[in-house]
C-alpha positions in Angstrom: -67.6 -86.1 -127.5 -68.1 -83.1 -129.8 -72.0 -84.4 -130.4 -73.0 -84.3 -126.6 -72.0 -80.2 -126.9 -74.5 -77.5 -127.1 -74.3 -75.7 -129.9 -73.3 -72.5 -128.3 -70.3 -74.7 -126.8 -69.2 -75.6 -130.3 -69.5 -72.1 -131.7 -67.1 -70.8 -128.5 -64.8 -73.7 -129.6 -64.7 -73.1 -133.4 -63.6 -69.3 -132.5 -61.3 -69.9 -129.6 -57.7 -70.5 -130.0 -55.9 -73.4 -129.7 -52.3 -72.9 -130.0 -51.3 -76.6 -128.2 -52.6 -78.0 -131.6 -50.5 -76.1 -134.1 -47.5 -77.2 -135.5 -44.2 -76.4 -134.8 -44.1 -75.2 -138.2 -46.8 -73.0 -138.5 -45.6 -71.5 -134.7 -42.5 -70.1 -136.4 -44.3 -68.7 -139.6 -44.6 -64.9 -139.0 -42.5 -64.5 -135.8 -40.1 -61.5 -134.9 -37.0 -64.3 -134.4 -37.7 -66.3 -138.0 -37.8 -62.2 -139.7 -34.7 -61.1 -138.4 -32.8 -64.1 -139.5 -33.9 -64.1 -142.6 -33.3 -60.5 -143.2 -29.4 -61.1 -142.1 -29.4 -63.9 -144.5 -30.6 -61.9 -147.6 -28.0 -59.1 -146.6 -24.8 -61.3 -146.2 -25.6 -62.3 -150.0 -26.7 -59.0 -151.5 -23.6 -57.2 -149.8 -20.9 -58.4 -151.7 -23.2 -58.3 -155.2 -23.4 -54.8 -154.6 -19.7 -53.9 -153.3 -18.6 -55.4 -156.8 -21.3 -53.4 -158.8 -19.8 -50.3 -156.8 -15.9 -51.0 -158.2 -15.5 -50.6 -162.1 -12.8 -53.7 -163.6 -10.0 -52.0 -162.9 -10.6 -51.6 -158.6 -11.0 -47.7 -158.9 -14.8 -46.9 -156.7 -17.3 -46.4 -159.8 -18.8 -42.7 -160.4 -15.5 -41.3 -158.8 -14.6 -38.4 -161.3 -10.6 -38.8 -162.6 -8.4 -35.7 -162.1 -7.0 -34.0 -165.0 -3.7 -33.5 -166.0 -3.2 -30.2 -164.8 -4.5 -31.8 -161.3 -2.1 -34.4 -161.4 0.9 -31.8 -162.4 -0.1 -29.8 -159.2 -0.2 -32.6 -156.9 2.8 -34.2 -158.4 5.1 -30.5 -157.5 3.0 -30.3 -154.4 4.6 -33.6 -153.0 8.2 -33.5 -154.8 8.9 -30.0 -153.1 9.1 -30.5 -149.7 11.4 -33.5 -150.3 13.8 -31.8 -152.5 13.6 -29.4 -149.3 14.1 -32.4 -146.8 16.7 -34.4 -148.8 19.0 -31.2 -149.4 18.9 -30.7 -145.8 19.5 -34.1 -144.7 22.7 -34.4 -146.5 23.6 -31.3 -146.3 23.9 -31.3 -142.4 25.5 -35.0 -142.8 27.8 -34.2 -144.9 29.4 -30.8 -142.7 28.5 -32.7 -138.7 30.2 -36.0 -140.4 33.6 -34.3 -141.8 34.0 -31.9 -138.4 33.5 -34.8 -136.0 36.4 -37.4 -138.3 38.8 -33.9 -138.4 38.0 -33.5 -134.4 37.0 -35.8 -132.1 37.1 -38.6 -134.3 40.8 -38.2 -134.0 40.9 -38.1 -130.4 39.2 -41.2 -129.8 40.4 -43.0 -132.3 36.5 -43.3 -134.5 36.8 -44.4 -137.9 35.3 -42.8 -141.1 31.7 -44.7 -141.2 31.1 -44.0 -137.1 31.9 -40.3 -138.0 29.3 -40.4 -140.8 26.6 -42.0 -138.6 27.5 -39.3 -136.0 26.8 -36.7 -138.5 23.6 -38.2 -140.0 22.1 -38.3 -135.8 22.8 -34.3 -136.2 21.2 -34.2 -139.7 18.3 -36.7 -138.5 18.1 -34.3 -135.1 18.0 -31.6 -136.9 15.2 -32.8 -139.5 12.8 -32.8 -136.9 12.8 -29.4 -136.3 13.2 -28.5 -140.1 10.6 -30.1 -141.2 7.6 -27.5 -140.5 10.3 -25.0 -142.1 10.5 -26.6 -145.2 6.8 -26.7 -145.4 6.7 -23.2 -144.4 8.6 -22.4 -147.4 7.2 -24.4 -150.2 3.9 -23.2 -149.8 5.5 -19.3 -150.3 6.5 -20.6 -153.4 3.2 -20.5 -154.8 2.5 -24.4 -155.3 -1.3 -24.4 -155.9 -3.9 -27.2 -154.3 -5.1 -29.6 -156.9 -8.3 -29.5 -155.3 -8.7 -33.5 -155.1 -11.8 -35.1 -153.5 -11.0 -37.7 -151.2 -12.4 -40.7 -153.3 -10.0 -39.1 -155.8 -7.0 -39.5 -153.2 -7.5 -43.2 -153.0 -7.1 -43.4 -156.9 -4.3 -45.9 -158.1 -3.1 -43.5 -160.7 -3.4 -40.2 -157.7 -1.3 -42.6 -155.5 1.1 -43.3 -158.5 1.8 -39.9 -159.1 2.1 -38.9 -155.1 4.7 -41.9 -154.4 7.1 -40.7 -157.7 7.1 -37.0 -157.1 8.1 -38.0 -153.5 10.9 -40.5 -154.8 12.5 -38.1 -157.4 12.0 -34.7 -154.9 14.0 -36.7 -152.6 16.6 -38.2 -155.1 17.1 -34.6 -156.4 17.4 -33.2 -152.7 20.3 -35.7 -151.7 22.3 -35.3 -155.0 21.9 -30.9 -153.9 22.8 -31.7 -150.8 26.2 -33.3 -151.5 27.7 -30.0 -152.4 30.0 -29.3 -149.6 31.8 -32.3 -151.1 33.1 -29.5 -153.6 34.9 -27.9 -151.2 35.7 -30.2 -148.3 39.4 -32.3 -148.7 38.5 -35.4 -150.8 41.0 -37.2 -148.1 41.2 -36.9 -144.0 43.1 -34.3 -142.2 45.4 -36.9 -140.5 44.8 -40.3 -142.2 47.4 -43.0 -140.9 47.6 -46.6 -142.0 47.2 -49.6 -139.5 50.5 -49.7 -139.4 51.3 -46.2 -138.7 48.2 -46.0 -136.1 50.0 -48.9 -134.1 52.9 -46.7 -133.7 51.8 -43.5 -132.6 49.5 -45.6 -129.7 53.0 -47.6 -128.9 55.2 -44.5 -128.6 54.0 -41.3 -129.3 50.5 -41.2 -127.9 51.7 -42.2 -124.4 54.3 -39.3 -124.7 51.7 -36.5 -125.8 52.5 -36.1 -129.5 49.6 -34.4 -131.4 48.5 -36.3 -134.4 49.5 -33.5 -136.4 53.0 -33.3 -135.5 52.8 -37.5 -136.1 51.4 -37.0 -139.3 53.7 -34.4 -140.7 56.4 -37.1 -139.5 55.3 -39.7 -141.1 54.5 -38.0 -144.2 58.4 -37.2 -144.7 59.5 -40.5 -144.2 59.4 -43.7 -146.0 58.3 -47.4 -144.8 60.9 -50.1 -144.6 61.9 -53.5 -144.3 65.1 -55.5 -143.4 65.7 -59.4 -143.7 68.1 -61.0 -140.6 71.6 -60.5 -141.8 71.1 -57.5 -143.9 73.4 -54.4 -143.1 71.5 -51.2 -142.0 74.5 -48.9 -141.7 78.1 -49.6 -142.6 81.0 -48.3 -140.0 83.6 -45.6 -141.8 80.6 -44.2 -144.0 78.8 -41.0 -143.5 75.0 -42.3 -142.1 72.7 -38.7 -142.7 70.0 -40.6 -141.9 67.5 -41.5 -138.6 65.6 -44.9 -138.4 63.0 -45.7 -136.4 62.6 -48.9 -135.8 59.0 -50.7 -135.3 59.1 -54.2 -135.2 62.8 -56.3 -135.0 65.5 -56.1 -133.6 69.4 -54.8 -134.8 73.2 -55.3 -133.7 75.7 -52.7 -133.3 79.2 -54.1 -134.1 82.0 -52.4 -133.3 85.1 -54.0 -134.3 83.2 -56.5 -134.6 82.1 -56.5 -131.3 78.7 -56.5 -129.9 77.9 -53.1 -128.4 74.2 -52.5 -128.1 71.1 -53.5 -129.7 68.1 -51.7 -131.0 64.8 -52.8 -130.8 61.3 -52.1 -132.0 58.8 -51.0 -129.6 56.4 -53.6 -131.0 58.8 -56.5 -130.8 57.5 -59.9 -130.5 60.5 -61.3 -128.6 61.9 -60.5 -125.4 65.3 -59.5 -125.4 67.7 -60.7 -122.8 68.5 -58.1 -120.0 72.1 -58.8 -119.9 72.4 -57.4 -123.6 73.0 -53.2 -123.7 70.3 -51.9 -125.1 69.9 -48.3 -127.1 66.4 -47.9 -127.7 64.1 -47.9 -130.9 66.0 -44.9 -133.2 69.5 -45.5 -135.2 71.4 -41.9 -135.8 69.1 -39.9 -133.2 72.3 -38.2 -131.7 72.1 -36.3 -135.4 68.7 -34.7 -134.1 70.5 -33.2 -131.4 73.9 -32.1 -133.0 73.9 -31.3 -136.4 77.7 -32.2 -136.7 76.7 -35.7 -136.2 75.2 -35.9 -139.8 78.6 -34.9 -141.4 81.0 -37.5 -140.2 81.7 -41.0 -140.3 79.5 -43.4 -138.2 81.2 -45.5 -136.3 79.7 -48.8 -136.0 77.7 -51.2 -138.1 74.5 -52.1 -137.7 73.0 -55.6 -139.2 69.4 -56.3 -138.3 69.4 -59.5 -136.2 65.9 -60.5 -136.7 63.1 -59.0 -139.9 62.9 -55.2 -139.1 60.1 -53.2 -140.0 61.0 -49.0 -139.8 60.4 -45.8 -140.6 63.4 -43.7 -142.5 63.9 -40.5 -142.5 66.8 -38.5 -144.7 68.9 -35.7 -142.9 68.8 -33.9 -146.5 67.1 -30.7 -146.1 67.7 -30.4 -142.6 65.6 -27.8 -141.4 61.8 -28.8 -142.6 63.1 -32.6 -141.1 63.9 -30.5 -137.5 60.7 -28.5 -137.8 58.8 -31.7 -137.9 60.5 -33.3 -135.5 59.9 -30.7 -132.7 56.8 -31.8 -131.2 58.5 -35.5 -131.1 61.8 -34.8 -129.9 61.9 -36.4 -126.4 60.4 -39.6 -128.1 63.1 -40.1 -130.8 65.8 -39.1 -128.4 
């Protein structure tokens, strides 16, 4: 078909385009699309080539200039400072706020040592917050010079070595200053009772409005004891210059060997039978009251029925016993 053309017709076809004849693989050679991917190509594989020629063989960002010692000294008191500052305070507060609440309102209702503490360190931690620009305040008046530190210097292993161990030991430091009230505060508590003696002043003397204090000076001049069933607590015809408080058990009074009474503990187990006289939860009370008491001869005898459990006190210096005994009078009488 070429051969029946003019020759002008074959010149027009030899210079015209004909892009339905290419191939699909010379279309692509050259265009924007084909470029683009392989530019995104050759950058995901140079990228990580030239990240690891950027890091020397110990991770630290190559060309970055190391501080000197002096830098390092500078920045090293710059951070240990402020915590010696923050730690001092911290226990400090905790210490003071713990002890007052335990000696106060920890008595009241009844909180033990450790919620006292944590008491005290939400004071010391509420506190903190508004101490902390303070303490800044403060250190730099000391005269703590700026090491000067680039930022690629900052992100330095050794820079963040240094930081993270003056902040460890500035704190350490701090706490150990800050536990100095401990020099001067009681190493024990103001009123510390046993379980024992706690379950006694909420069975009797709480209910009748005896401080701890007066409880705890009566306690403190008595002495814990116990009684097997059959065992005598008082013998009739002998002096008895002593008062028993009884906790847990119960007791007989005999005269002429004949029931009289009973005493029983306020924490007794058992129930005791109404139709049996009963005299209450103190032996020799009436001594309390009337001093002559105390000199003569008791008349009955006392054997503990069931295992007794009681506080005893001796009549023997009279006076400091009575003293102590004030605030708890209607209760032992």
């Amino acid at each position: 078909r070429l051969s029946r053309l003019s020759r002008g017709h074959r010149s027009w076809l030899a210079t015209c385009p004909r892009p339905r004849y290419l191939s699909n693989k010379r279309k692509d050679v050259g265009s924007p699309y084909t470029d683009l991917q392989s530019t995104r190509q050759k950058d995901r594989t140079e990228r990580p080539e030239k990240q690891k020629a950027a890091l020397s063989s110990s991770g630290e960002p190559q060309g970055t200039q190391l501080p000197t010692r002096r830098q390092l000294w500078q920045l090293f008191l710059l951070s240990a400072v402020p915590f010696v500052g923050f730690g001092f305070a911290d226990n400090f507060i905790m210490i003071v706020a713990g002890d007052a609440i335990d000696n106060s309102i920890g008595l009241r209702l009844g909180l033990s040592t450790l919620a006292a503490a944590g008491l005290g360190n939400l004071i010391s931690d509420v506190c903190g917050i508004g101490l902390g620009e303070v303490v800044e305040r403060y250190s730099m008046r000391l005269g703590l010079k700026d090491p000067k530190l680039t930022p690629e210097q900052y992100t330095l292993r050794k820079t963040r070595w240094v930081k993270s161990l003056a902040c460890i030991l500035g704190i350490s430091l701090g706490c150990v200053l800050g536990m100095i009230p401990l020099l001067f505060l009681d190493d024990h508590k103001l009123y510390f009772f046993s379980k024992e003696e706690e379950a006694l002043y909420e069975a009797l003397f709480l209910k009748n409005n005896v401080p701890p204090l007066a409880f705890f000076n009566l306690i403190r001049k008595g002495k814990w004891k116990t009684a097997e069933p059959g065992d005598v607590i008082v013998n009739a015809g002998q002096r008895f210059d002593k008062v028993l408080l009884i906790r847990t058990g119960v007791a007989v009074a005999y005269f002429n060997d004949k029931e009289v009474y009973l005493y029983h503990g306020q924490q007794t187990d058992c129930k005791v039978p109404s139709n049996r006289p009963r005299r209450g939860c103190v032996i020799g009370g009436t001594a309390l009251v009337d001093q002559s008491v105390a000199r003569s001869v008791y008349k009955n005898k006392v054997i503990a029925e069931e295992e007794m459990h009681y506080m005893e006190w001796t009549l023997n210096g009279f006076t400091h016993l009575n003293r102590a005994l004030c605030p708890t009078r209607n209760v032992v009488e």
